[in-house]
N, C-alpha and C positions, 0 to 999 in steps of 0.2 A: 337363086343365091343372093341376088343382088337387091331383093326387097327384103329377105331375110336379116340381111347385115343391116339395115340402113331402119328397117323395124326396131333395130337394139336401141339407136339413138333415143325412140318416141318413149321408149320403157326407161330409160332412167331419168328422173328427175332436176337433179343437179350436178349430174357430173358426166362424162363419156363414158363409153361400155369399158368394160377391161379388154386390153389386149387379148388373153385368152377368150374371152366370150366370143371375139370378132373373128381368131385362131380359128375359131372351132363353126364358123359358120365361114368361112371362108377357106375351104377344102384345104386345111392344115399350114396354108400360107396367111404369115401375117405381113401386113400394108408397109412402107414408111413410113416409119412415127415420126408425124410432127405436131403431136397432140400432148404426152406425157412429157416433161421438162425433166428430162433425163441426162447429166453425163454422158456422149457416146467416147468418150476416149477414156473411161477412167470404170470399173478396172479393165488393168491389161490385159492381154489376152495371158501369158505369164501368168498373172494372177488367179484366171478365171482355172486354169490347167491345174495348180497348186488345188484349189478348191474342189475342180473335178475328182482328182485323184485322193480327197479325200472325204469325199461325200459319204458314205457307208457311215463313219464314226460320228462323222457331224448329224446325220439323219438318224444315228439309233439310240447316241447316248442322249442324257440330260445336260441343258449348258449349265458352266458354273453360275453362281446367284448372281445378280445384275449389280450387288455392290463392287465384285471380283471385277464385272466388267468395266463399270464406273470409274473405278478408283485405274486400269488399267489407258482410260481413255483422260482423266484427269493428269494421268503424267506427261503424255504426251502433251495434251492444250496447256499445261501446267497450270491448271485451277483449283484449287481446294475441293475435293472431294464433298464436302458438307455441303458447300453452293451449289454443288448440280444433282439434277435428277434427270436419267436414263427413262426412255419411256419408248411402247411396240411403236413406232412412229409419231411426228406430230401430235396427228390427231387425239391419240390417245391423252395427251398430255393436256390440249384444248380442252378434253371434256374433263379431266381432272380438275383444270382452273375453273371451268364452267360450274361444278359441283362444291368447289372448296371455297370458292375465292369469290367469286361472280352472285352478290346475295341480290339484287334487285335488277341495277339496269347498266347496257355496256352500249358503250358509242364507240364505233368504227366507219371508218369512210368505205366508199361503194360505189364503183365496183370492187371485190375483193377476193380472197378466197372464203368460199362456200361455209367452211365451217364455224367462221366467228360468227356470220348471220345467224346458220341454221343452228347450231348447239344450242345457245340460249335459249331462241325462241321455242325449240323445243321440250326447254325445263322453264316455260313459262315467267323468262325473264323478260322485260321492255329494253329491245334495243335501237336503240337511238344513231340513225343511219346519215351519215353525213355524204350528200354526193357530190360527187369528181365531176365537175361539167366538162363534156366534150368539148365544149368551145373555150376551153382554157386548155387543151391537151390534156384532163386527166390529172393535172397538176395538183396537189394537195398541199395549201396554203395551211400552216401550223396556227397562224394565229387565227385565222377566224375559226379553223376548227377548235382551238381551245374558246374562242369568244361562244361556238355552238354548246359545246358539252355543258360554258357554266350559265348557261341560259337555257338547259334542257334540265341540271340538275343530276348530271348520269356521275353515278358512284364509280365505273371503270371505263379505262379509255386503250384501245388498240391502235399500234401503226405495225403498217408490213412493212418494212423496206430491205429491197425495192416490193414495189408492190405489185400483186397478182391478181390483174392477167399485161397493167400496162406496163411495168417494168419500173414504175418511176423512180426515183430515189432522194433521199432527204440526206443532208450532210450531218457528219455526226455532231458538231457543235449546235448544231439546229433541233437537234432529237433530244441534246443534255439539256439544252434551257427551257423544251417544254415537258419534258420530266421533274426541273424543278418548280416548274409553273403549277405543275400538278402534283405536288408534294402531298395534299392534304385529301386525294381520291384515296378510294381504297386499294387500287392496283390500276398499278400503270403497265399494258404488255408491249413488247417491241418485238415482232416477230420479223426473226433476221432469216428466214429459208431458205433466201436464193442470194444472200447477199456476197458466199462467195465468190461469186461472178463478178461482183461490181468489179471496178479497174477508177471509176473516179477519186476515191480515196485511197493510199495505202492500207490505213488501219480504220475502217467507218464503223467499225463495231464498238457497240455501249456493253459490252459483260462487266468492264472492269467497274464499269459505274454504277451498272445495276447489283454488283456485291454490296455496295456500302449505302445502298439506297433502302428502306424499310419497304415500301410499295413498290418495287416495279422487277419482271421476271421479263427474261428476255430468250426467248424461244429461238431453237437452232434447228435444220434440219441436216442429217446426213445421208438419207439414200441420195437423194436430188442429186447432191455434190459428189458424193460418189459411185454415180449411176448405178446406183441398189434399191430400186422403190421397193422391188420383191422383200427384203429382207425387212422393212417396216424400223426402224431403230432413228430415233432423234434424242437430243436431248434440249433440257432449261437448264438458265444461270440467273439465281438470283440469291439475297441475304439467306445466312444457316436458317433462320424461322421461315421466309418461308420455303425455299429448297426440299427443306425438312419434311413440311407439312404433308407437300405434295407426295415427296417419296414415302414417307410413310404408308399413304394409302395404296400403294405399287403392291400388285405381288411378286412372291419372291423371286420368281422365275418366269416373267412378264419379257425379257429377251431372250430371243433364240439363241441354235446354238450356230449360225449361221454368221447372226452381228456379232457374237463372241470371234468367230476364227477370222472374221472381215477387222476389228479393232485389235487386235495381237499381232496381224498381217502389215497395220499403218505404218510403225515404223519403220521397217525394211521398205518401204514403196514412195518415201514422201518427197523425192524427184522427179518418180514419174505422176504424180499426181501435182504437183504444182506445175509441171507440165501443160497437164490436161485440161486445168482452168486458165491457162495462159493459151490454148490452140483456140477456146472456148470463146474467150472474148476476141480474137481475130476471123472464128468467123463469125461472130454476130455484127460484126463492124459491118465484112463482104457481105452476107445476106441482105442485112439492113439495101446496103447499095442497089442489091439486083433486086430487092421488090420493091421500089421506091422508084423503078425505072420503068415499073407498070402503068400506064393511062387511069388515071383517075385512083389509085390506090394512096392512100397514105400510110404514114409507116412511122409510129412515134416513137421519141427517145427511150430507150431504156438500160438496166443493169443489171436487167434478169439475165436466164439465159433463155429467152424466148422472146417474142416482138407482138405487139398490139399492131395488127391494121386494120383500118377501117375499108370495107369494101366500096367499090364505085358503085354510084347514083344507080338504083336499079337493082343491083345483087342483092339477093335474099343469100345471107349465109345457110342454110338447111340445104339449099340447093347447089350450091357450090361446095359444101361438105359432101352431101350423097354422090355428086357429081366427080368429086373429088375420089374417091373411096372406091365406088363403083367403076368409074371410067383408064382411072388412074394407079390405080391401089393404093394411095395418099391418104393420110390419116392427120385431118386437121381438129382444131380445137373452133366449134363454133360456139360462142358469148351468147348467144340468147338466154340462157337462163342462168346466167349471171346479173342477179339484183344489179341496175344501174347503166347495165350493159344493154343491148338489143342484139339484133341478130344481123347486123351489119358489120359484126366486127368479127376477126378469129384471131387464136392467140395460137402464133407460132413458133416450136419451138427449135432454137439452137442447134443446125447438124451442120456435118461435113459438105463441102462445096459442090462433091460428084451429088448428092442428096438435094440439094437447094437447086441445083439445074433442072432435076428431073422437078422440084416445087412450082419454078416459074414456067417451064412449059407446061406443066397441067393446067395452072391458071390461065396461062395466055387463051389455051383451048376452051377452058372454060367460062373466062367471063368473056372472049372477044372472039372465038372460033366461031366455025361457019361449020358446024356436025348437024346431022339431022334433027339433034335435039337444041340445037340453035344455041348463042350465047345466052351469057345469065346477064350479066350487065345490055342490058337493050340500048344502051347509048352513053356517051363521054359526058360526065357531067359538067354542070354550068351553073352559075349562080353560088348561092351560098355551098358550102361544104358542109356545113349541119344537120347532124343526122334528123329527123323528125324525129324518127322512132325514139333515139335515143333522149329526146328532149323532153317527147313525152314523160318517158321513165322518170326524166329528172326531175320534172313537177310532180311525176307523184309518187316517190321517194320523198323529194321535200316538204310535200304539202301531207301527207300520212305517217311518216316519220315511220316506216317501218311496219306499218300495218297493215301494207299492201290488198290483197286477198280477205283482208278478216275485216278491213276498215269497209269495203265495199259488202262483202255479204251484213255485214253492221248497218252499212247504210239502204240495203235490200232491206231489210228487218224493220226499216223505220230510226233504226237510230240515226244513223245521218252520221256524215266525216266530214270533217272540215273541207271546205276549197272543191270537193268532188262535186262532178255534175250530176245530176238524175239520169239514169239509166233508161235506156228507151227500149222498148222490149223488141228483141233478134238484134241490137247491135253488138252484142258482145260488151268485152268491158269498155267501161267510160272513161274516158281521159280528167283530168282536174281542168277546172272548169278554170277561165282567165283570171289572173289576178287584180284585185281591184287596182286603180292608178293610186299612186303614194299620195298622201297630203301633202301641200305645198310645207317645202321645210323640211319634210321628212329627212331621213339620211341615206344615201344610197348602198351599193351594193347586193349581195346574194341575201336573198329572204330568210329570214331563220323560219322554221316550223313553230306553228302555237304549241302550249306545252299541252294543249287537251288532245292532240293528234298524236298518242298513244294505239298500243297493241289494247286490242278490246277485251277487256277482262281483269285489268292490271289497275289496282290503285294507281290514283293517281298523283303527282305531285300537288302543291300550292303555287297554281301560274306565280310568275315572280315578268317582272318589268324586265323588257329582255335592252340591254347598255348597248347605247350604241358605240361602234369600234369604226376607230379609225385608223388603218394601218401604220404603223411605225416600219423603218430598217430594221432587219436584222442584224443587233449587233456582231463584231466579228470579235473571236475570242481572245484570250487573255490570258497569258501565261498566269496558271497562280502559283503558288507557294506548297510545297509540300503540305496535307493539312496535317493539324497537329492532333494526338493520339487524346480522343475523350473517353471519361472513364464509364462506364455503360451505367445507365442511371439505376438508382436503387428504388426498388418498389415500397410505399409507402400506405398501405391499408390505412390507416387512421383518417388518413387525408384525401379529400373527393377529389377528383382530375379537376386540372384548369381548364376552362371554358379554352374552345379554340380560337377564340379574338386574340388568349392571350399568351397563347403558346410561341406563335410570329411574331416577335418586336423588330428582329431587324432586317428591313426591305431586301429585295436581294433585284441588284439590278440587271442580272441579264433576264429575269421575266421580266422585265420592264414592258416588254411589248405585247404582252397576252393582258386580259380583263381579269377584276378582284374579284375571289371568291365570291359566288352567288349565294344568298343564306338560303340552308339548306334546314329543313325538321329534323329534329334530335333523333339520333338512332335509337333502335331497342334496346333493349337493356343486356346488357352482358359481352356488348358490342364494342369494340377499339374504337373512339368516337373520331372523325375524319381530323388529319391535321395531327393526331398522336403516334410519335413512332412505335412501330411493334418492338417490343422487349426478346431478348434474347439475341442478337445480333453480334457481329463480332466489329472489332473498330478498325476504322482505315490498316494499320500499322497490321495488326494480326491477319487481315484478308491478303494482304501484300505482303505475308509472310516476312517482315521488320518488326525493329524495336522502336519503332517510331526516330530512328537517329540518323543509322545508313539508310543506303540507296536501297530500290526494289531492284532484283535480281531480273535481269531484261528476259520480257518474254519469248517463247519460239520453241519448235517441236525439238529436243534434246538429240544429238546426232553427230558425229561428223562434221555432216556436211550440215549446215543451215535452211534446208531448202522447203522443208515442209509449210504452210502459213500458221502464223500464231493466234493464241485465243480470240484477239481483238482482228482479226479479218485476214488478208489473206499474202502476209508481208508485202510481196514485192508487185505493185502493180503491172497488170501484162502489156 
């Protein structure tokens, strides 16, 4: 039984087995999950009973069309209907923008989740992969990652926050100014999935910004948060055009009738689910505490509801997984084949206390026990804390830009990748070979990628002089002014569009700290050229539902009582 479960791992490529798969080779018992980033408090048990007893109806009829639900789920967050689009889960939604919106090339940082890599790359897109170095925590600096994008040349740019698997998180005044930093890509994403959980800000959510913004779609997840991944149901928030777009291409009947009785059911429940995410972030604090009291483990910050650790000097994660599973019935998340990540790390998720006890003694046993199958950690580490493995990764994520696997059989074939060493035959893959020393003068920090160290097969840019950056503060924000109601411009066929030099005359200083567009080749023809709002939009005043005179009407789930969290995150910090 126990090579059979632990076989499932080898067969899937980027992700864990399902639950059920492991169900069903594990004589009908399933593990503790600390692998799936699930809600364990939400829904109630209450809630689940309601559902039981009415499963017959929900399982035989057809649910109503996903505008019914939409527009159902819009009252609650109190958003404009137009700006969102329902979608079977997430993912679904990622490969919609992948198809609709993503025409050439996307930069996201990595490690990440799996599908902003693999979607593109699999519709033959160049994505331009920015790495999180270990020895900064994982930390994602905004300005150099906008200093990489405009010296890569990439048309779209992604942030998770917090982001998955490390938890990290970006403040919302720091996510607005490199939104308008990047005013002139073709789509700016900000995928919020776990951001319910954060507790560092009250309100860290950008929906209301991303309505009035022409480029940028800000992705929401809801099984995660209300521990339903079964039922598949997420949605986006972005301008009527492109909302639209995306729903358009939805079919009609793309949500079940499951997320239908689960979004009619929110508002009678939205105490005990702000609840649920308030128990959430108290025990990620206590977890955090008890595995951070392990010998040699680290345990980085986060605002997901799961934790990045990196294992002790020694431990192979694959083996302290199987170890875990088998020995334990513990059901971890091991990083190996997460782009950026190695197999020294797992991501743990979020559970109740009695749950986290039985965590840290299986670990105890297993990376420091004395079982016949001996520990996995062979000794207390010493010296640097730096993974190798991981370092590796991060030079050649850097140095291949994303071309991992295709850049090396590339360079089998005789083409050759930048920075990669020659392959010696029976070593396996080759690491990127040293980097040359800098010329005296040079400017320091993290190395950008040359812009030839592309996905092989992909036109390529016009190398462009990559600017050197030298970080500024983040400035901190600034009340502004109501803005005032613009009239939506009128289209003008007589007259050819303005070059986009001359579309920006007036600076805007809170990008002050990110680098000036890089000159980019003219698009094809029929193309929104970069820098041009998309037409059709509605103006500040009509998204906020005002005459542009009075105030907006405050947001928060409609109720009695106030308890539910509002569009913009998750009201009351736990």
């Amino acid at each position: 039984m126990a090579d059979n479960v632990t076989s499932l791992f080898r067969s899937t490529a980027a992700h864990s087995p399902s639950m059920a798969a492991l169900t069903r080779e594990s004589d009908g018992a399933g593990p503790v999950d600390f692998c799936i980033p699930c809600n364990p408090y939400f829904p109630t048990p209450a809630m689940f009973e309601d559902m039981a007893g009415r499963l017959r109806d929900i399982i035989t009829y057809y649910p109503s069309s996903a505008d019914t639900i939409t527009a159902e789920l819009c009252g609650l967050l109190q958003l404009p209907p137009q700006c969102v689009a329902m979608g079977n889960g997430s993912t679904e939604l990622i490969t919609w923008i992948d198809h609709l919106l993503v025409r050439e090339s996307l930069a996201v940082p990595v490690p990440t989740f799996g599908r902003w890599t693999d979607q593109p790359m699999e519709t033959g897109k160049r994505v331009d992969m920015f790495p999180l170095q270990e020895a900064g925590g994982f930390a994602l600096d905004l300005a150099q990652y906008a200093e990489f994008i405009r010296a890569r040349g990439t048309r779209v740019a992604v942030i998770c926050n917090p982001n998955n698997p490390d938890g990290g998180f970006l403040h919302k005044h720091a996510i607005v100014q490199f939104m308008d930093a990047m005013a002139d890509l073709d789509l700016v994403v900000i995928d919020e999935s776990f951001l319910e959980f954060a507790d560092a800000e009250n309100e860290p959510s950008v929906v209301q910004e991303a309505m009035l913004r022409p480029n940028v779609i800000v992705l929401r997840s809801l099984g995660k948060n209300f521990g339903l991944h079964g039922i598949r149901f997420g949605y986006l928030v972005a301008n009527p055009a492109l909302a639209g777009r995306v729903r358009s291409m939805l079919p009609k009947w793309n949500l079940n009738s499951f997320a239908e009785h689960v979004v009619f059911m929110l508002k009678e429940h939205g105490a005990e689910y702000a609840q649920s995410l308030h128990q959430v972030r108290r025990d990620r604090m206590d977890m955090s505490g008890q595995l951070s009291s392990l010998p040699g483990l680290t345990v980085y910050p986060s605002q997901g509801n799961f934790l990045f650790v990196r294992l002790p000097v020694g431990a192979e994660g694959t083996v302290v997984r199987d170890r875990m599973l088998t020995e334990h019935r513990i059901l971890v998340r091991e990083c190996g084949n997460k782009i950026g990540s190695s197999s020294r790390f797992l991501r743990l998720v979020v559970r109740p206390q009695v749950d986290v006890r039985r965590l840290v003694s299986g670990l105890e046993q297993v990376l420091y026990g004395t079982s016949r199958k001996g520990a996995a950690a062979p000794g207390q580490a010493t010296g640097t804390g730096y993974s190798s493995g991981t370092a590796a990764v991060d030079r050649l994520v850097s140095q291949t830009n994303g071309s991992g696997t295709r850049g090396l059989a590339a360079q089998a074939a005789g083409a050759g990748a930048p920075g990669l060493a020659a392959p010696t035959a029976g070593t396996g893959m080759p690491l990127p070979a040293a980097a040359p020393a800098p010329a005296a003068g040079a400017g320091g920090g993290m190395p950008v990628p040359a812009a030839a160290s592309v996905v092989v097969g992909v036109p390529q840019p016009v190398a462009q002089p990559v600017p050197q950056f030298v970080p500024q503060p983040v400035p901190q924000p600034v009340p502004q002014p109501m803005p005032q109601q613009v009239p939506e411009p009128v289209p003008q066929p007589a007259q050819p569009l303005a070059p986009v030099a001359q579309t920006a005359q007036a600076p805007m200083p809170a990008a002050a700290a990110y680098p000036a567009p890089a000159q980019v080749p003219p698009p094809p023809a029929g193309l929104t050229p970069p820098g041009v709002p998309a037409r059709g939009g509605l103006t500040a005043a009509q998204v906020r539902g005002t005459d542009g005179l009075s105030a907006a009407p405050a947001t928060g789930w409609p109720g009695p009582q106030p308890a539910w969290p509002n569009a913009a995150g998750m009201g009351q910090a736990g």
